[in-house]
VEXBA-905995 format. One record per residue (C-alpha): x, y, z; residue in three letters; residue number from 0. Coordinates in steps of 0.1 Angstrom, whole numbers, plus 5000, padded with zeros to 4 digits. Example, Ala and Ser with C-alpha at 12.3 -4.5 7.8 and 13.67 -1.06 7.14 Angstrom:
PT_5123_4955_5078_ALA_0 .
PT_5137_4989_5071_SER_1 .
END
This chain:
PT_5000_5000_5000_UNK_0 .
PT_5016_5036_4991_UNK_1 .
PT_5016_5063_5013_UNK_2 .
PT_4989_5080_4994_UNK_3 .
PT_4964_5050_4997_UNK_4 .
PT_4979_5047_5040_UNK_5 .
PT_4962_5085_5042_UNK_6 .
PT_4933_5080_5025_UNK_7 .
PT_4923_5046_5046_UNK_8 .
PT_4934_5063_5078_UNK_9 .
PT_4911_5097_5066_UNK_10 .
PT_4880_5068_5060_UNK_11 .
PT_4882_5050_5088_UNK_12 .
PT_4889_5084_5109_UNK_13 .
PT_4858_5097_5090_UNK_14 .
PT_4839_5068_5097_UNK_15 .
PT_4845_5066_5136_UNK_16 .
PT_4835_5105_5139_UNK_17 .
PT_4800_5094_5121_UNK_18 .
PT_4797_5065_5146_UNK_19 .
PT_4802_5092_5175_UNK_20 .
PT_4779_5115_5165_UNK_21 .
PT_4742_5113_5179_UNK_22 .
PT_4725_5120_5154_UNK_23 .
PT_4735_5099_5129_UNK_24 .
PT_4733_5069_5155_UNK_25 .
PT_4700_5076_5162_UNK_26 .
PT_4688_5080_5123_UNK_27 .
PT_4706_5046_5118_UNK_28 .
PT_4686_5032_5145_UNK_29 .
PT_4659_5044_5134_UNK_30 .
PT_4663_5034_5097_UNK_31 .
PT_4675_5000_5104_UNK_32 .
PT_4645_4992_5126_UNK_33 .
PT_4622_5001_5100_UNK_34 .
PT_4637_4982_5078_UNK_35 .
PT_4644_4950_5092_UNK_36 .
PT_4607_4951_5110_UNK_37 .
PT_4595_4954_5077_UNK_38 .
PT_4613_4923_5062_UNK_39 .
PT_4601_4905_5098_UNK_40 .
PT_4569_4913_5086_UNK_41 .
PT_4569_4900_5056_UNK_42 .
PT_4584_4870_5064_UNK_43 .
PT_4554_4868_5091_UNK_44 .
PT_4526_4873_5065_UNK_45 .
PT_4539_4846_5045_UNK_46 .
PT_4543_4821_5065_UNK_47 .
PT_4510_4831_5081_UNK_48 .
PT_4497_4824_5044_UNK_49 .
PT_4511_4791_5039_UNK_50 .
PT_4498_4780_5078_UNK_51 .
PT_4466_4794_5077_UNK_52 .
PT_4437_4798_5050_UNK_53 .
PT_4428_4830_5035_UNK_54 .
PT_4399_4838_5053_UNK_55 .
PT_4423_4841_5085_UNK_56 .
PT_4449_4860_5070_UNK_57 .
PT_4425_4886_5056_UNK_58 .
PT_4407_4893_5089_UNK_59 .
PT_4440_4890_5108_UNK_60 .
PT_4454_4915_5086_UNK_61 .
PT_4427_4939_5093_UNK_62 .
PT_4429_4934_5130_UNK_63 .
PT_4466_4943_5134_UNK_64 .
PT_4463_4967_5108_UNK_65 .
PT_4437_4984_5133_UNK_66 .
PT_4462_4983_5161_UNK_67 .
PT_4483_5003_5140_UNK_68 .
PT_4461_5029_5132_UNK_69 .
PT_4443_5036_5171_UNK_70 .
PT_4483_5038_5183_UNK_71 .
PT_4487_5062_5158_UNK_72 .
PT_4454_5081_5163_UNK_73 .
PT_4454_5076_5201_UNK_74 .
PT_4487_5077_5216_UNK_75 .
PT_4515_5089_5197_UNK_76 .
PT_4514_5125_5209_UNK_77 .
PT_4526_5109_5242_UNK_78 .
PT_4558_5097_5232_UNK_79 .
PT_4566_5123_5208_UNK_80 .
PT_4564_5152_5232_UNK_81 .
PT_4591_5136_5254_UNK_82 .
PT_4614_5141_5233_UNK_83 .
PT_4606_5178_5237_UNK_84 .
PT_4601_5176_5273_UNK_85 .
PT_4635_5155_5287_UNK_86 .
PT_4664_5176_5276_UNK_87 .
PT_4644_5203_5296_UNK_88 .
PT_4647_5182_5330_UNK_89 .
PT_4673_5193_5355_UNK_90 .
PT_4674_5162_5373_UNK_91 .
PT_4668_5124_5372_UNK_92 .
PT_4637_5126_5395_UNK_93 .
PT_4621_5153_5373_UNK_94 .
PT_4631_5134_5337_UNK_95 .
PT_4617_5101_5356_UNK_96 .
PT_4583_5118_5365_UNK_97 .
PT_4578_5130_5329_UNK_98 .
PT_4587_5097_5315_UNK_99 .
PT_4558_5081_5333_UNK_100 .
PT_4533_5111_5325_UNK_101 .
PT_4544_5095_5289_UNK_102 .
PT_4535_5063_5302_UNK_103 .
PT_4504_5070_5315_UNK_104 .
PT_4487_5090_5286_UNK_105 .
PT_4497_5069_5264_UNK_106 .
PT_4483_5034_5281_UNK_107 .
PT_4453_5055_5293_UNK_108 .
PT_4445_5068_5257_UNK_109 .
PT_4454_5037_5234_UNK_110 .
PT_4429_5020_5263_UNK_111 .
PT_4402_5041_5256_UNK_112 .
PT_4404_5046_5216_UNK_113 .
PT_4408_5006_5216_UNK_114 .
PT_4377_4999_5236_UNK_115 .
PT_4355_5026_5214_UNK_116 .
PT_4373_5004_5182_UNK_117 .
PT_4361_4971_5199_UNK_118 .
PT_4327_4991_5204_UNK_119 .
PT_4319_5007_5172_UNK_120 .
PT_4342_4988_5145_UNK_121 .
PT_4335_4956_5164_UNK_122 .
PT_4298_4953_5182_UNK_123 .
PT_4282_4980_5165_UNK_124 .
PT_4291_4979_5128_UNK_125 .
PT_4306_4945_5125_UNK_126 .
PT_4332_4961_5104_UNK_127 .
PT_4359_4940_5123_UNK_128 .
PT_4339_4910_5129_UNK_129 .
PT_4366_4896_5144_UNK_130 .
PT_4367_4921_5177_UNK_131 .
PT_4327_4908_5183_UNK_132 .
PT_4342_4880_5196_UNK_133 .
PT_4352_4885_5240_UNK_134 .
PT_4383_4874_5239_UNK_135 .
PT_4394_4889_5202_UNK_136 .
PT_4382_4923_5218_UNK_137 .
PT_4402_4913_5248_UNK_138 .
PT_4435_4909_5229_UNK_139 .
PT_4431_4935_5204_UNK_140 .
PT_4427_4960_5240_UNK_141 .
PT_4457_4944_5250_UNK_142 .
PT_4484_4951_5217_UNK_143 .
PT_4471_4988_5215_UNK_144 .
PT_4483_4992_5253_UNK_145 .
PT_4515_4974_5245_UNK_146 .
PT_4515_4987_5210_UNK_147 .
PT_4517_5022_5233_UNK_148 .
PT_4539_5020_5256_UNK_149 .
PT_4567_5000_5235_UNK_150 .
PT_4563_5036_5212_UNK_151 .
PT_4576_5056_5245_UNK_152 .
PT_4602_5034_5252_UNK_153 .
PT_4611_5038_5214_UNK_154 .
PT_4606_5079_5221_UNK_155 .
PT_4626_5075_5255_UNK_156 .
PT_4656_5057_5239_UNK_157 .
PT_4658_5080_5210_UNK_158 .
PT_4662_5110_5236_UNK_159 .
PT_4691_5094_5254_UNK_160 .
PT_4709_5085_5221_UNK_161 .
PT_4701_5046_5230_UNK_162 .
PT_4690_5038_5196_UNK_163 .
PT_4704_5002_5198_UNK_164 .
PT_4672_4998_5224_UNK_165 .
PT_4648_5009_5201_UNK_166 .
PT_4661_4984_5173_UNK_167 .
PT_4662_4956_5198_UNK_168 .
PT_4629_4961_5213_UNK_169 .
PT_4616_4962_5173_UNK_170 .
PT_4637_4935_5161_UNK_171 .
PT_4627_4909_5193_UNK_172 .
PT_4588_4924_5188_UNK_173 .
PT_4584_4913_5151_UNK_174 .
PT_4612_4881_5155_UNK_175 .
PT_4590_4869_5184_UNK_176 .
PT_4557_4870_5165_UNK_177 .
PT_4571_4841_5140_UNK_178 .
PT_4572_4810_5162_UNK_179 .
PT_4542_4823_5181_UNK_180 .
PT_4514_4812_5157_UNK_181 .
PT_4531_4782_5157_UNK_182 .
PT_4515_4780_5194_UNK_183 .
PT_4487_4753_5193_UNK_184 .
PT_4458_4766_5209_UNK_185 .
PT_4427_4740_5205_UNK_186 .
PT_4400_4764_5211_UNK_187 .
PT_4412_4794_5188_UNK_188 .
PT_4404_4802_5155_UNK_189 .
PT_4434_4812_5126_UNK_190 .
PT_4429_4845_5131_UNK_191 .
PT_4431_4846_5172_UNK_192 .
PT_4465_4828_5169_UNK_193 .
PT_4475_4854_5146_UNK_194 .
PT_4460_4886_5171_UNK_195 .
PT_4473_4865_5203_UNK_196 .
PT_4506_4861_5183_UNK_197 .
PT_4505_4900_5182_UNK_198 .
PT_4497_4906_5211_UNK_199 .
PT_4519_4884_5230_UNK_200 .
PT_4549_4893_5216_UNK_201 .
PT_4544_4931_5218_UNK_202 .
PT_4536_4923_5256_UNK_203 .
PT_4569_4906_5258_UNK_204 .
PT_4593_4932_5240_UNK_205 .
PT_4579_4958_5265_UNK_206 .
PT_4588_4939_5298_UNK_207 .
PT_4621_4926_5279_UNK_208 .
PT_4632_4962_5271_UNK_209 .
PT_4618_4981_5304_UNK_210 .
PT_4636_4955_5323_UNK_211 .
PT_4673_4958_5308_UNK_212 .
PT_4667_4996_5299_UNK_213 .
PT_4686_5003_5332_UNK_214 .
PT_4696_5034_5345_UNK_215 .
PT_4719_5061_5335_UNK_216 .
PT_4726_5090_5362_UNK_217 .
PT_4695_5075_5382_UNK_218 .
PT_4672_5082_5348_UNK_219 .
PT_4653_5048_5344_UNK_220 .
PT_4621_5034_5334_UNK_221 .
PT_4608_5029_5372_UNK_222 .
PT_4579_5049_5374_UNK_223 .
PT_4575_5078_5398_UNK_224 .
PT_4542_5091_5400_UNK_225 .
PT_4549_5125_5421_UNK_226 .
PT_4531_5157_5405_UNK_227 .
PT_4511_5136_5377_UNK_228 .
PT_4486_5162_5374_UNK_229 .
PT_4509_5191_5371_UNK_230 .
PT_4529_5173_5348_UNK_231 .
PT_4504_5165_5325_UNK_232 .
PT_4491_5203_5325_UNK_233 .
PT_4519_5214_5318_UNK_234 .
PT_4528_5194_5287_UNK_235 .
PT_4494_5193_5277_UNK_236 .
PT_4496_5217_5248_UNK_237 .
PT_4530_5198_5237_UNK_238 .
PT_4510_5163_5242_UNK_239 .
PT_4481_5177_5218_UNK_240 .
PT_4506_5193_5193_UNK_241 .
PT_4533_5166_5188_UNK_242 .
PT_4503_5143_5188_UNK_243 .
PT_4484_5161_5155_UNK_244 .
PT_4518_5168_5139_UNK_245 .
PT_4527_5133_5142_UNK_246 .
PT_4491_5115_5128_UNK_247 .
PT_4488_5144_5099_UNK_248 .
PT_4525_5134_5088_UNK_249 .
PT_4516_5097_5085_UNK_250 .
PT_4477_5092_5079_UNK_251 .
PT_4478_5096_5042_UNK_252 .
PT_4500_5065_5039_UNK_253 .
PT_4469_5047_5055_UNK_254 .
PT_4440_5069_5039_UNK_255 .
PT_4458_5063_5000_UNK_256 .
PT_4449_5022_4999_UNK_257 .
PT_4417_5029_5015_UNK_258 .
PT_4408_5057_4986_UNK_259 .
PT_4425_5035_4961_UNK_260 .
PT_4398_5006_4971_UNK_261 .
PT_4369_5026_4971_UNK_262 .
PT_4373_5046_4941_UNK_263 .
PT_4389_5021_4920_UNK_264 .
PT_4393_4984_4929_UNK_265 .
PT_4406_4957_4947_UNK_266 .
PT_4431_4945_4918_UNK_267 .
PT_4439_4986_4911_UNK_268 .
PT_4443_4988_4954_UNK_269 .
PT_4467_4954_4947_UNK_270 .
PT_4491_4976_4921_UNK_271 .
PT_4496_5004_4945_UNK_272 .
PT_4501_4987_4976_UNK_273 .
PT_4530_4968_4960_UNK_274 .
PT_4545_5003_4941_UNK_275 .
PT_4537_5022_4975_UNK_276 .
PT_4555_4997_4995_UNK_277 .
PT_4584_5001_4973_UNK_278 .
PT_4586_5039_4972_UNK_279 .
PT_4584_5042_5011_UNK_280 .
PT_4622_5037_5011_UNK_281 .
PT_4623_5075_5003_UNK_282 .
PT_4599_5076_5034_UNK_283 .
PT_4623_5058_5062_UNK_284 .
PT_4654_5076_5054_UNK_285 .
PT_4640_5114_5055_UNK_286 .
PT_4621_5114_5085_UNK_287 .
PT_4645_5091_5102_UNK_288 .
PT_4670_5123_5101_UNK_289 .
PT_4645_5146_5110_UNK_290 .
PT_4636_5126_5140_UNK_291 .
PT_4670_5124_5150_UNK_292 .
PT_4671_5164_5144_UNK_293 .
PT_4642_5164_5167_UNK_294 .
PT_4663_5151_5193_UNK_295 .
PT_4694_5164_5188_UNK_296 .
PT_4675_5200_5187_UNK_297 .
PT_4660_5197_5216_UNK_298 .
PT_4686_5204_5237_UNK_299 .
PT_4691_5240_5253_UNK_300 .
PT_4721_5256_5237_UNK_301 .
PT_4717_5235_5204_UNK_302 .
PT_4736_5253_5173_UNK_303 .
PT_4705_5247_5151_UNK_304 .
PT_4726_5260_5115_UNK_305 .
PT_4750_5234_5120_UNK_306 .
PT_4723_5205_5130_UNK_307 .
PT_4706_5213_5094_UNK_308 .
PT_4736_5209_5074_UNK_309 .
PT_4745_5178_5088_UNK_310 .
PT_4711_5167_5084_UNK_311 .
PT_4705_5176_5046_UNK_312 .
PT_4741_5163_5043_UNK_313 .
PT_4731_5127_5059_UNK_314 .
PT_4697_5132_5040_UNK_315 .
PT_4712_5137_5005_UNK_316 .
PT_4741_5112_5008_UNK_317 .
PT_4716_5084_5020_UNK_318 .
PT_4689_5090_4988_UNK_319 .
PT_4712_5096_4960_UNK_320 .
PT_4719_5058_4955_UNK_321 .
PT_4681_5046_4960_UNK_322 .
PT_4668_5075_4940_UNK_323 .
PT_4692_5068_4913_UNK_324 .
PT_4683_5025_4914_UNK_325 .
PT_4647_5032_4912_UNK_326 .
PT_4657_5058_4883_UNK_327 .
PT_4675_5029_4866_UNK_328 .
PT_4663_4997_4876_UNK_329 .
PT_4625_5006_4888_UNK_330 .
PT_4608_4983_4859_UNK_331 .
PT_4628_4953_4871_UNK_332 .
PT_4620_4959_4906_UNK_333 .
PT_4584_4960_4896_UNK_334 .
PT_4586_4930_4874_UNK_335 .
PT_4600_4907_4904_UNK_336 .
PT_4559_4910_4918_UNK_337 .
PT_4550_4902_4876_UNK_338 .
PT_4548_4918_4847_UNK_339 .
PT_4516_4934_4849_UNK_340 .
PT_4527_4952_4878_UNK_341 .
PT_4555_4970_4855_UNK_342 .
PT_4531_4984_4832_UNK_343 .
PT_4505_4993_4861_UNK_344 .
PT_4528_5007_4883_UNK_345 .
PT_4560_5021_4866_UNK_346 .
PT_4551_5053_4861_UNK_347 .
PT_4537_5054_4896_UNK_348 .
PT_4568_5046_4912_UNK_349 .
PT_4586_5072_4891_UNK_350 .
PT_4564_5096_4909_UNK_351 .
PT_4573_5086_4942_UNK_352 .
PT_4609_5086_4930_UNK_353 .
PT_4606_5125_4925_UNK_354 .
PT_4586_5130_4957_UNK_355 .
PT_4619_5119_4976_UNK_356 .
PT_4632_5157_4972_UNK_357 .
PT_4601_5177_4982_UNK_358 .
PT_4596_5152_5010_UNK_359 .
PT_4630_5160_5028_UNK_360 .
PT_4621_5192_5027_UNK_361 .
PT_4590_5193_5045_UNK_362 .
PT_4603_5167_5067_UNK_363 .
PT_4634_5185_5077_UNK_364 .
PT_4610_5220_5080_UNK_365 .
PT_4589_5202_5102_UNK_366 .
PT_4615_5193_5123_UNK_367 .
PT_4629_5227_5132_UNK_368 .
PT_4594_5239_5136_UNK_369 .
PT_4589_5215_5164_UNK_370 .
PT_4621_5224_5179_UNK_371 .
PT_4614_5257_5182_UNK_372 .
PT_4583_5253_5199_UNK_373 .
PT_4559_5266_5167_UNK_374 .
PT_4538_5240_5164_UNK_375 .
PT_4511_5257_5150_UNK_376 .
PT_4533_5260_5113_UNK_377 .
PT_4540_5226_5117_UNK_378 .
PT_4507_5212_5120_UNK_379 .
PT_4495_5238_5093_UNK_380 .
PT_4521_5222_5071_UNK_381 .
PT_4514_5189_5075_UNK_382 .
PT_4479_5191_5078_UNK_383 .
PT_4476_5215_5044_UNK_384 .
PT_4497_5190_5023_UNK_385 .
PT_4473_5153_5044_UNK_386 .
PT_4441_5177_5032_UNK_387 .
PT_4456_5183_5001_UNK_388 .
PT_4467_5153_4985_UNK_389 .
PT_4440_5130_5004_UNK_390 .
PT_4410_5152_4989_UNK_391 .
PT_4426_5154_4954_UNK_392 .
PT_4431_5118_4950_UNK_393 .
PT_4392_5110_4958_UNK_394 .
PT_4387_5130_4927_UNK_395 .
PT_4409_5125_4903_UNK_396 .
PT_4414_5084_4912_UNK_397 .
PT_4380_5076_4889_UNK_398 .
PT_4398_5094_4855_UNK_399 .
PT_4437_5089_4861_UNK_400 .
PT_4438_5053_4881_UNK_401 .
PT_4470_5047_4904_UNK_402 .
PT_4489_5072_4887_UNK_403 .
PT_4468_5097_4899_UNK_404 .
PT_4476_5089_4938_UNK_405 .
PT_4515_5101_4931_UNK_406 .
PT_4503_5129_4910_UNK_407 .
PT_4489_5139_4941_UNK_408 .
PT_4510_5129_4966_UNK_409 .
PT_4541_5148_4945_UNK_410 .
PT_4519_5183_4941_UNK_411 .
PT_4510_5184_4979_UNK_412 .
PT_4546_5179_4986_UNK_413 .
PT_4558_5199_4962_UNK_414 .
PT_4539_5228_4971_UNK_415 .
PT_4547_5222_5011_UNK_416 .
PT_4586_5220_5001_UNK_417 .
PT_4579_5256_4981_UNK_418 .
PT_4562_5268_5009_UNK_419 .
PT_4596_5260_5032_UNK_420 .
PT_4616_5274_5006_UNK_421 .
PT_4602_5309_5003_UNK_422 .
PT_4600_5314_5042_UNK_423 .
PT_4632_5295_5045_UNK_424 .
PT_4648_5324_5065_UNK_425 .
PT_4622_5324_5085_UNK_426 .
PT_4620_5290_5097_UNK_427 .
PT_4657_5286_5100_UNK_428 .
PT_4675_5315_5106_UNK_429 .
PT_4697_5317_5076_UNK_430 .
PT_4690_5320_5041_UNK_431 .
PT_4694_5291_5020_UNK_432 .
PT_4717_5303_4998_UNK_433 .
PT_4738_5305_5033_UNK_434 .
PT_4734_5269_5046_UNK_435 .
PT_4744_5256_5014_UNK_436 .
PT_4778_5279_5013_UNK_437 .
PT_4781_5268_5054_UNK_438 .
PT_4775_5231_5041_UNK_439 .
PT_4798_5230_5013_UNK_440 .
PT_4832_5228_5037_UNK_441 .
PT_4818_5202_5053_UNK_442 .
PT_4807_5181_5023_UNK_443 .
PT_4845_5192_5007_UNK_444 .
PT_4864_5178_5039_UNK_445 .
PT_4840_5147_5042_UNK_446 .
PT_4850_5139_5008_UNK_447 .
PT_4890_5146_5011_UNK_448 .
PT_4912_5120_5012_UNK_449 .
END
């Protein structure tokens, strides 16, 4: 090896260690890998839930858990999400442990309630989960939204004290655990109870699993501590409410589109988007897994916000030129691994998504500082204007464009947001973005030097 090539390994691995070190890009890693790799788990669940079980089972299964999902996310997300505003503010470990079980105790208390009105009205009522008329269904399906819950502060909790390896672990040993599960032979339940008890178990499990090895750090741990529960939960009532409708506006179109799809169009339409959408949402892990990690990192008091965002378009940009560039290249025989009638129903969709990957870092990353900085109110307008936006469009123009007309949609509403962000850039930020990319282009330079 020359001297020349000596250097240039010792500048990589030097480079590489300082991005091991930093925070923030351990906790976007984290946060990347664990969606990721619970996705692939998840797959490999439904398969070999297909193969085990009949259809019949799989289908109402799938819309069971799918449920879960969605009252979480309606129900109980704001909880976690505002303690990542809340901890860096604590001054001691008895303070950060109180407001860590407020967290707890919204959350549990509100995925309770919004799972026993599901049970109620999706279930009794309506029969449009059949599956929750049944006691003990009803039972279980209570049971994963409260586990569901909590496990989501923990997640919160970990990304706030730069423990990302706990949030992965906790993910990974959820979906890993749910495999051998419905293996579990149960005489008196049906296929799609061993799938919701598989569920349900396992996210019981990862909860105890991670509270009980979360340990302590500077006497911050997961043992509750009930002291000034009421005052606590005034005073981070207005950041539970915001963080909550920031957080479901950001991610309820991704569960509204299929839905949409269905109803205006069909079943075998609703079949080549969920395949394309699934494959475009790698544009929507790596985004607002930086932003996330911004979240945290900005937090802090005394945080140097201009140097957080040109780390994190930095991070942002490096991590989507190769997967924008693939699915530029290689999108039709990505497609064509599902069949060939997906390629020609959903090329030109995925394209679409493709181009969304810009726009949506934009938005993502504005959203970020605006919850930093305690305005809220922009960042809820934001997210809700573009969830309005591209959710209302699509019911219309579904019926005379078909899928294509769900990424038409989904790109406008983002562009538009990211124009938004760019014209009141200064505003949001501080610096003019003309200025961040002249601050940023140092960095990039001695990043890339050998």
């Amino acid at each position: 090896m020359t001297a020349g090539q000596q250097i240039a390994s010792g500048g990589l691995r030097a480079r590489v260690r300082q991005a091991v070190a930093d925070p923030m890009t351990r906790n976007s890693a984290a946060i990347m890998a664990s969606t990721v790799l619970t996705s692939v788990l998840g797959y490999a669940f439904w398969m070999i839930a297909a193969r085990h079980f009949d259809r019949d089972a799989n289908g109402t299964a799938a819309a069971t858990t799918s449920a879960i999902q969605a009252t979480v996310l309606i129900a109980s997300v704001g909880a976690a999400a505002a303690l990542v505003e809340w901890l860096p503010r604590c001054t001691s470990a008895d303070e950060w442990r109180r407001r860590v079980t407020t967290g707890f105790v919204t959350a549990v208390a509100t995925a309770a309630l919004g799972s026993v009105l599901v049970v109620g009205v999706f279930g009794v009522t309506t029969s449009t989960l059949p599956q929750l008329a049944n006691p003990l269904s009803g039972i279980l399906f209570c049971a994963a939204c409260v586990f569901f819950a909590a496990g989501l502060v923990v997640d919160y909790v970990a990304m706030s004290e730069h423990r990302g390896s706990v949030l992965l672990a906790r993910n990974m040993f959820l979906c890993g655990l749910r495999i051998p599960l419905i293996f579990v032979p149960v005489a008196f339940l049906t296929g799609a109870e061993s799938i919701l008890l598989a569920w349900t178990v396992a996210a019981g499990l990862s909860l105890a699993w991670s509270t009980a090895t979360f340990g302590a750090r500077d006497g911050r741990s997961l043992v509750p501590d009930f002291t000034g529960l009421g005052q606590n939960l005034r005073e981070m009532a207005s950041s539970l409410v915001g963080q909550h409708l920031i957080t479901v506006t950001a991610m309820l179109a991704g569960y509204l589109l299929p839905v949409i799809v269905y109803s205006r169009l069909s079943a075998t339409d609703n079949a080549y988007f969920y395949v394309t959408w699934m494959l475009g949402s790698v544009f929507f892990i790596v985004s607002p897994a930086v932003s996330a990690a911004l979240f945290v990192e900005g937090a802090k008091v005394g945080t140097d916000m201009r140097q957080l965002l040109r780390k994190c378009i930095l991070t942002i940009g490096a991590l989507l030129a190769i997967p924008v560039l693939v699915y530029l290249t290689c999108g039709r025989l990505l497609l064509s691994l599902f069949g060939a009638d997906y390629v020609v129903h959903g090329y030109t969709l995925l394209l679409l998504l493709t181009l969304s990957a810009v726009p949506d870092a934009i938005t993502n990353v504005a959203v970020a500082v605006l919850r930093v900085s305690g305005r809220m109110g922009l960042a809820l307008l934001l997210n809700g204007g573009m969830l309005v936006l591209c959710v209302v469009a699509a019911w219309f123009v579904l019926p005379y464009t078909g899928i294509v007309g769900a990424g038409v949609c989904w790109l406008a509403s983002q562009t538009i947001g990211a124009a938004g962000v760019i014209a009141f850039w200064s505003r949001l930020t501080g610096s003019a973005p003309e200025e961040l990319v002249e601050d940023a282009r140092p960095v990039a330079t001695g990043c890339a030097a050998p």
